[in-house]
C-alpha positions as CSV (number, residue, x, y, z in Angstrom):
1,X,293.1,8.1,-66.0
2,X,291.8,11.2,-64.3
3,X,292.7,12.4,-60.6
4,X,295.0,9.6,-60.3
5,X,296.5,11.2,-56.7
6,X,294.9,11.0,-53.1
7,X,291.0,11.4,-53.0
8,X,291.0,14.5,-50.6
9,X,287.5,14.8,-49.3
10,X,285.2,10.8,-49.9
11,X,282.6,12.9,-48.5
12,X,281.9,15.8,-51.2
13,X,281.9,12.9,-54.0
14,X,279.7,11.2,-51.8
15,X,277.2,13.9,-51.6
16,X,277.7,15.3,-55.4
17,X,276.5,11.5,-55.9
18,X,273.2,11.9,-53.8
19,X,274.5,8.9,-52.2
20,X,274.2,7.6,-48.4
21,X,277.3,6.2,-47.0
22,X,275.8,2.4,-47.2
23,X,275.1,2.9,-50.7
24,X,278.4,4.5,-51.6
25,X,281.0,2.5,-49.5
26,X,278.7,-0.6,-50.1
27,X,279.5,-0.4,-53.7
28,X,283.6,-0.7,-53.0
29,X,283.4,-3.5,-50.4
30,X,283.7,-1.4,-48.0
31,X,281.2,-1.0,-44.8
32,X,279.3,2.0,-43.5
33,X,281.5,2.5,-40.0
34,X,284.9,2.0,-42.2
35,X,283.1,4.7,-45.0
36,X,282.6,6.8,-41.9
37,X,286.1,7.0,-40.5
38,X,287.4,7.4,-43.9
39,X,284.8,10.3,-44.5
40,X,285.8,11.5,-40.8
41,X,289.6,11.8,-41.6
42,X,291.0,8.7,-41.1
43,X,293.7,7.3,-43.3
44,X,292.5,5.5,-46.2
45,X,294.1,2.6,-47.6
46,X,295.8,3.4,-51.4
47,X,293.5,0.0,-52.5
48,X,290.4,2.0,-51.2
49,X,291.5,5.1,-52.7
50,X,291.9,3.4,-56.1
51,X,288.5,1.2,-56.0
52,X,286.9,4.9,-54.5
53,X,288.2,6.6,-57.8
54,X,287.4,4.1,-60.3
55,X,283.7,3.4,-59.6
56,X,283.1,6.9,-57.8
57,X,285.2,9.2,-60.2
58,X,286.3,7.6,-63.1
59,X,282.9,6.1,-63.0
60,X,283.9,2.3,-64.0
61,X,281.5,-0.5,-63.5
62,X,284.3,-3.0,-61.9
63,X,281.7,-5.7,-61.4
64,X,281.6,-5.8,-65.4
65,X,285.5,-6.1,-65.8
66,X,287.2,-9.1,-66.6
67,X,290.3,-10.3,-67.0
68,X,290.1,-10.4,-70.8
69,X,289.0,-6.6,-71.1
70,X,292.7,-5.6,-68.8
71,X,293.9,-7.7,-71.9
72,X,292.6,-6.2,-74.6
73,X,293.7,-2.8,-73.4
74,X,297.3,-4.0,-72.9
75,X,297.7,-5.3,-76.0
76,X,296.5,-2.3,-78.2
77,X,298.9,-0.3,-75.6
78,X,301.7,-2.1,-76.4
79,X,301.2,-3.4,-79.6
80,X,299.2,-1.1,-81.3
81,X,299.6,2.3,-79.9
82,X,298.2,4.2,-82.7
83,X,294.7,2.3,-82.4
84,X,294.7,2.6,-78.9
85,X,294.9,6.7,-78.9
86,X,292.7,6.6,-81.8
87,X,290.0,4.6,-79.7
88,X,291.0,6.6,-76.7
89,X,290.0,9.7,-78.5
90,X,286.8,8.2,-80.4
91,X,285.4,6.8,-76.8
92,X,285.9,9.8,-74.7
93,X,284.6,12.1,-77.5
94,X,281.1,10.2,-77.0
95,X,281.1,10.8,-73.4
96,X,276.9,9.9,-73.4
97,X,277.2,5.8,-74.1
98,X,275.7,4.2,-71.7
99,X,277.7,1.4,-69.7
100,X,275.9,-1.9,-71.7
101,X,277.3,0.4,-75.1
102,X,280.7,1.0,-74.5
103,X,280.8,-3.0,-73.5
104,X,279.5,-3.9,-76.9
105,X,282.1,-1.6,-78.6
106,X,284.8,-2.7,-76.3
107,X,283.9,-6.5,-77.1
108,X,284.1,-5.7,-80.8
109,X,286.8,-3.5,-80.4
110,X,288.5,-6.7,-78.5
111,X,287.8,-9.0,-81.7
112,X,288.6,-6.6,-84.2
113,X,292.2,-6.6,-82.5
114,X,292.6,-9.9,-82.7
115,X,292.0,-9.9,-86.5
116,X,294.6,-6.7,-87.0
């Protein structure tokens, strides 16, 4: 995954975003006042951190994740690491699908495992 270390400055992604802090911190389970203090300097939990960088920079709808999907990728890690790179390389090459299209192919994608 990208930027996997400390998220230095909340704040500029916030702004790049065209977010408010309600909006941005809201979307991580965390409040406005806690967004603040993080934004102000404050020590940010490493769970923050992570949630901050997969929704905010990586971009990752977590509300659509499931169990099944952290699955699915472990599998084709493990057991089929040729496919996995190969899918690695195919999805980020299309770097316009929208959110409900990389689902789809990652639900087929899921059930064409199963079959290999």
């Amino acid at each position: 995954m990208k930027n996997q270390g400390k998220i230095s400055n909340p704040r500029d992604i916030r702004h790049r975003l065209g977010l408010n802090q309600q909006q941005f911190w809201g979307m991580i389970g965390v409040t406005q006042s806690g967004g603040s203090r993080y934004e102000s300097g404050r020590s940010m939990p490493k769970p923050v951190q992570q949630l901050l960088r997969l929704v905010h920079v990586d971009r990752i709808d977590i509300a659509r994740l499931t169990k099944a999907d952290y699955e699915v990728i472990s599998f084709l890690k493990n057991a089929k690491p040729d496919l996995y790179r190969r899918l690695r390389t195919e999805a980020s090459g299309s770097g316009t699908r929208s959110t409900r299209s990389t689902a789809a192919t990652s639900r087929r994608t899921a059930v064409a495992a199963r079959h290999v």
